[in-house]
N, C-alpha and C positions, 0 to 999 in steps of 0.2 A: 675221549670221544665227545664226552658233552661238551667239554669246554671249547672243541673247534666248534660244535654244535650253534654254541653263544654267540661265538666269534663270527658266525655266520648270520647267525639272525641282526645280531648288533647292525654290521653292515650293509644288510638289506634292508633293514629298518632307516637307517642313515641316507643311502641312496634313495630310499622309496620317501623319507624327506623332503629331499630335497630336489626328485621329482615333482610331487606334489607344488613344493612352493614354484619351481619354474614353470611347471603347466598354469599356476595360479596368477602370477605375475602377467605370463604370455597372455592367455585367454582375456584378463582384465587390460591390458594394453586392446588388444584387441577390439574386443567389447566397446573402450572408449571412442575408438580409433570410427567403428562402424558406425555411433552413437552420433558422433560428432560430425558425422559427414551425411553428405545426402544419402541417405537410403537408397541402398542399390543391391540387389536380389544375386548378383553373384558375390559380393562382398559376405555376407548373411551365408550364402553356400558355404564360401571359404572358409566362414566360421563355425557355422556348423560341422563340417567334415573333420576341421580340424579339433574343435571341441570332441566331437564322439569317436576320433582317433588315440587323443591323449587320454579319454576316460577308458577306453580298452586295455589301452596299454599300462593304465595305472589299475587297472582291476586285475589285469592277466599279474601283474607284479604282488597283488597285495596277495590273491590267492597262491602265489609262490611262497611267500613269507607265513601266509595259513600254513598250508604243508609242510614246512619248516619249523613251525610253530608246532602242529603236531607232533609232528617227528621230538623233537626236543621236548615236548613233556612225557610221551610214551617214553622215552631213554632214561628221563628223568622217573618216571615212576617203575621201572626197571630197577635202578639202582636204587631205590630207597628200598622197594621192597628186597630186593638182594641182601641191601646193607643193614634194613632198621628191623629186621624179622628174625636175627639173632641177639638183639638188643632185649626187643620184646618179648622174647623167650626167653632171656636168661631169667626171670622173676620163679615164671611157671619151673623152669632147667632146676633150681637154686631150691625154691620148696619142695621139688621132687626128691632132691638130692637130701632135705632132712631129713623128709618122712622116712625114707628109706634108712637112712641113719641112725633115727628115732626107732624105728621098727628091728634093724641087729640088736641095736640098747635093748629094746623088753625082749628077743627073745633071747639075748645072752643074760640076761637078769632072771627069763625065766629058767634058763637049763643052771643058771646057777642053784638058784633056790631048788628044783629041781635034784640038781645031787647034794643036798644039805640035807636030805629028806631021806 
């Protein structure tokens, strides 16, 4: 599951790219395009609507890829802690298992001595 998880971010990451560079390309054609002409108030509209169309639509996307991004580190800290929290317990599992081992030794050491007596 995480690895479609990846699979998923990668390519929205990729597209959301290469959105960016063509809203960026577009807008600075644009921009020139306006610059370079006589100033005209519906030219400027055009630019405008379409500038604060493509930033929506690149915001609506990137907050997709947040939520995606969430998502994929909750899963991800999911399985670590699933995975790494029997790792991390075998030290405490392992000393528990000598003491106790340690602890039959003295008391079979002491019933021994015990019936020597």
């Amino acid at each position: 599951m995480a690895c479609m998880s990846c699979d998923a971010l990668r390519s929205a990451l990729m597209q959301s790219k290469t959105a960016l560079a063509a809203t960026t390309s577009e807008l600075a054609a644009l921009r020139v395009h306006t610059e370079q002409s006589v100033p005209d108030l519906g030219t400027y509209r055009v630019y405008i609507v379409h500038a604060r169309s493509q930033v929506r639509a690149l915001q609506a996307q990137l907050d997709a890829e947040r939520a995606l991004s969430d998502e994929l580190r909750r899963e991800l800290l999911t399985y670590k802690t699933a995975s790494l929290a029997p790792i991390e317990m075998r030290p405490l599992h392992d000393s528990l298992l000598s003491s106790v081992s340690a602890l039959e030794t003295t008391i079979a050491s002491l019933a021994t001595f015990h019936d020597h007596q």
